[in-house]
C-alpha positions in Angstrom: -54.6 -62.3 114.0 -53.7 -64.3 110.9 -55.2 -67.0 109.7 -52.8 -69.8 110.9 -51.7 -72.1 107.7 -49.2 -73.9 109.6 -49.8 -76.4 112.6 -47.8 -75.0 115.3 -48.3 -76.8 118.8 -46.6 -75.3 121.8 -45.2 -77.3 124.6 -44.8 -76.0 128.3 -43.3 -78.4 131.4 -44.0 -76.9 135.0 -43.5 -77.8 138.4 -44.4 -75.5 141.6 -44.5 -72.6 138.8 -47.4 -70.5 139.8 -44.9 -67.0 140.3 -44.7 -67.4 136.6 -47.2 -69.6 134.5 -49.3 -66.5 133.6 -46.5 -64.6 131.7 -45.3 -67.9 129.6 -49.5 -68.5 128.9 -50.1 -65.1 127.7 -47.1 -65.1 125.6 -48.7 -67.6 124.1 -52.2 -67.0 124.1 -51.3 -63.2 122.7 -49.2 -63.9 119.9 -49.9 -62.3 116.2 -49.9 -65.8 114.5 -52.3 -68.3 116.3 -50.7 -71.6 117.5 -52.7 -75.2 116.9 -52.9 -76.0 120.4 -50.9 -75.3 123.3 -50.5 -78.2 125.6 -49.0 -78.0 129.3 -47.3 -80.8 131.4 -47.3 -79.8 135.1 -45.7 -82.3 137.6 -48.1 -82.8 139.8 -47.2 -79.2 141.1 -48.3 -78.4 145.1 -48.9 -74.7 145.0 -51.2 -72.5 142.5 -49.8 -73.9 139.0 -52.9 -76.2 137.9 -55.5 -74.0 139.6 -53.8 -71.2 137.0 -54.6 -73.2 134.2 -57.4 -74.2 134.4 -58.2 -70.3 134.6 -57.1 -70.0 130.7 -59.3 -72.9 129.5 -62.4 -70.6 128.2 -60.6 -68.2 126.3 -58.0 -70.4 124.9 -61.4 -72.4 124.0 -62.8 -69.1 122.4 -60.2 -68.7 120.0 -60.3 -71.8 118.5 -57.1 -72.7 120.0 -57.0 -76.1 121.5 -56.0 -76.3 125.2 -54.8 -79.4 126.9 -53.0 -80.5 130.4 -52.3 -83.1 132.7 -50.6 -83.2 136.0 -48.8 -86.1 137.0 -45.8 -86.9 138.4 -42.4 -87.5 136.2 -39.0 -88.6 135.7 -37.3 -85.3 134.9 -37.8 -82.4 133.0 -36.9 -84.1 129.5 -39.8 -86.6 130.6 -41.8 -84.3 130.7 -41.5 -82.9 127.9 -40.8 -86.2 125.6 -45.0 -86.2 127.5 -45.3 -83.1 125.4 -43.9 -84.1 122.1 -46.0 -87.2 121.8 -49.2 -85.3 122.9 -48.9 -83.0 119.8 -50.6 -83.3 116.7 -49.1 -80.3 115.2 -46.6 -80.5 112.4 -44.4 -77.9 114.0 -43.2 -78.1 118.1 -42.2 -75.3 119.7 -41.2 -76.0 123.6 -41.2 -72.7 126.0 -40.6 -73.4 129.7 -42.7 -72.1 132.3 -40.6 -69.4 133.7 -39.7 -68.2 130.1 -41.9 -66.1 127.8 -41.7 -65.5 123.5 -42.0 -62.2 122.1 -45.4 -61.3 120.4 -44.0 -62.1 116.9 -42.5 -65.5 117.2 -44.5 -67.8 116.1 -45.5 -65.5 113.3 -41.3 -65.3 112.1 -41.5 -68.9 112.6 -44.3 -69.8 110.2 -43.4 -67.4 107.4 -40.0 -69.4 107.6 -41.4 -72.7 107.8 -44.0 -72.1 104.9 -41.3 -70.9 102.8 -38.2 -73.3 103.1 -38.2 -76.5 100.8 -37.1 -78.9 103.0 -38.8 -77.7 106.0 -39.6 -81.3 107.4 -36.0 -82.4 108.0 -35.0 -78.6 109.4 -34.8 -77.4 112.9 -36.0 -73.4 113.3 -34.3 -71.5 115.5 -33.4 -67.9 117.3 -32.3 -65.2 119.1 -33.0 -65.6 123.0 -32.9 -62.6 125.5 -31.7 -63.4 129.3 -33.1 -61.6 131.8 -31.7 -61.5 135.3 -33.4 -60.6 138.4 -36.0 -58.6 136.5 -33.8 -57.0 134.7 -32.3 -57.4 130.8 -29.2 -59.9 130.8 -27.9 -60.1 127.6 -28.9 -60.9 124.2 -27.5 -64.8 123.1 -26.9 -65.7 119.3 -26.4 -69.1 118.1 -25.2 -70.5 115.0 -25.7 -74.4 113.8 -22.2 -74.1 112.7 -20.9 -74.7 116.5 -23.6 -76.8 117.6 -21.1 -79.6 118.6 -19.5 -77.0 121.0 -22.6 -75.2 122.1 -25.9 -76.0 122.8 -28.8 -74.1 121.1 -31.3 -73.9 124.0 -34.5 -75.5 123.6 -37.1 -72.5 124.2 -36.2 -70.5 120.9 -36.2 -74.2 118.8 -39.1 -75.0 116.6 -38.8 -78.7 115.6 -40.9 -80.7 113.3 -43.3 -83.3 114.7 -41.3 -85.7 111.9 -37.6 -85.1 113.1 -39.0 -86.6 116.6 -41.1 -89.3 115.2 -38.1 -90.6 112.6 -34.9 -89.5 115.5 -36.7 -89.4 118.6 -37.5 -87.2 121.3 -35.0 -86.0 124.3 -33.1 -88.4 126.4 -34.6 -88.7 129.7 -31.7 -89.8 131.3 -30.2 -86.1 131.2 -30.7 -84.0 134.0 -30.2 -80.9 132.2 -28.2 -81.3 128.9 -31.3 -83.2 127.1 -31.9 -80.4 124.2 -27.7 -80.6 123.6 -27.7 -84.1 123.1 -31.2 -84.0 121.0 -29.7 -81.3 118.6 -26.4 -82.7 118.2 -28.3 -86.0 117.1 -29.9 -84.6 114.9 -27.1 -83.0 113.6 -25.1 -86.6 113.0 -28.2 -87.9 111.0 -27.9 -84.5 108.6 -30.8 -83.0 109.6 -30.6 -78.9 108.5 -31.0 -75.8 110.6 -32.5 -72.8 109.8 -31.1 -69.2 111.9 -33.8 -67.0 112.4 -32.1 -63.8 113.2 -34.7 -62.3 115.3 -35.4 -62.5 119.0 -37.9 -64.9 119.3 -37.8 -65.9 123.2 -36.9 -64.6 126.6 -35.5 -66.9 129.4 -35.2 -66.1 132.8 -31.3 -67.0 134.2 -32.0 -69.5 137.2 -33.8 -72.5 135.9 -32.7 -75.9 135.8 -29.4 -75.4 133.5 -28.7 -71.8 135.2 -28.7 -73.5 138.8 -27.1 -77.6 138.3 -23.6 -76.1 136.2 -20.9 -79.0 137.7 -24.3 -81.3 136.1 -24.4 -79.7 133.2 -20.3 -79.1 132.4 -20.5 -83.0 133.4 -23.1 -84.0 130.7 -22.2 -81.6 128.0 -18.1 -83.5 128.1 -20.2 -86.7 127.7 -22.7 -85.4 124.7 -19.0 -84.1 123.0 -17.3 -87.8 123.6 -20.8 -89.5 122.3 -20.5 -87.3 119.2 -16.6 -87.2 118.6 -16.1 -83.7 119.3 -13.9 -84.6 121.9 -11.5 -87.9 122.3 -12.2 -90.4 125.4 -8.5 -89.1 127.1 -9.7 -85.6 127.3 -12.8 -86.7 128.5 -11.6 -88.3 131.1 -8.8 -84.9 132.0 -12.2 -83.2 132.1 -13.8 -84.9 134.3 -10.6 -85.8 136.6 -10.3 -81.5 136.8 -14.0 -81.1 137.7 -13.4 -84.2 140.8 -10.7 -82.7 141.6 -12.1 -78.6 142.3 -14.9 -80.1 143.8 -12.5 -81.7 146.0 -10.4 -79.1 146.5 -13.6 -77.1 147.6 -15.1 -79.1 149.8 -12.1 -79.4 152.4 -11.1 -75.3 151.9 -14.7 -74.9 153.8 -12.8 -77.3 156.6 
């Protein structure tokens, strides 16, 4: 394992995960460059999720890698992680959710970038992600920065800098479940730079929050656009009227 040069601290949110905690912790605990802590956020989960934790403590502790978690009820899954963020001491955040895992290499493509880019405090690192569905391979999803005010780069394959959040602030809490569009596409308006890894970095399971609230997240997404200007307040409001409107539609065809 290399020697790690670069602070990276590793964020997980969880709630009632204990199916898949073990696969997102050894992803972390197993990967080629060795992260600066790792630090989980459970939501004062009912079932198995904390006693699995605390399972990882001693070997986390035996690789010098700090380990830390709290349960405790929250507001939301961007509460939970804004939690996260401001537990961190890293100088490099990486945030993988709990039934998502990275690849062996990720963090180790992540520093080598990092280390090497000028302005790496003022860049966002990101990559490839791989969707899996029902056990099974999905598809592979690129993003580019250069349509980030049309689509979201999802959070688990971002690597942000403890400074962006400290100097732009963390994720809106409000957001049920388009927090990381609204975070990226602020960072975008204050000329922050991005940085495309063009390597798989992270693999997300389709049915988590975004996957199963889509009338939420089509809803929030038209009102990160009109916050930003990618789209005018009239079409805003023709979006919205057309989502009312099928949900309406709908609801009395089931009549």
């Amino acid at each position: 394992m290399n020697k790690p040069e670069t602070k990276i601290s590793i964020v997980t949110v969880c709630f009632n995960s204990a199916i898949t905690i073990a696969d997102t912790i050894e992803s972390v605990l197993n990967q080629d460059y060795q992260p600066h802590e790792y630090i989980l956020v459970d939501g004062a989960s009912t079932d198995k999720t904390v006693q699995i934790i605390k399972t990882y403590e001693d070997v986390f502790r035996e690789r010098g890698i700090s380990y830390l978690y709290i349960s405790e009820p929250d507001k939301g899954i961007y509460d939970a992680m804004n939690k996260g963020i401001a537990m961190a001491t890293g100088e490099l955040i990486g945030i993988v959710n709990s039934d998502d895992w990275y690849e062996k290499d990720a963090l180790n493509l992540i520093s080598s970038r990092y280390e090497f880019t000028a302005n790496r405090s003022n860049t966002v690192f990101y990559g490839i992600i791989r969707l899996w569905l029902d056990g099974k391979e999905y598809a592979i999803r690129r993003y580019h920065h250069n349509f980030i005010s049309r689509e979201v780069i999802q959070h688990p394959t971002c690597f942000v800098p403890k400074a962006l959040y400290n100097k732009h602030g963390a994720f809106n809490a409000e957001f049920r479940v388009c927090g990381d569009f609204d975070l990226l596409n602020r960072f975008n308006s204050k000329h922050v730079e991005f940085c495309n890894i063009d390597h798989v970095l992270t693999n997300f399971r389709i049915g988590g929050a975004t996957s199963s609230h889509a009338a939420i997240a089509k809803a929030e997404a038209l009102k990160v656009k009109l916050d930003f200007g990618t789209i005018g307040k009239k079409e805003y409001e023709k979006e919205i009227f057309k989502m009312k409107l099928r949900a309406f539609i709908k609801k009395f065809a089931r009549i």
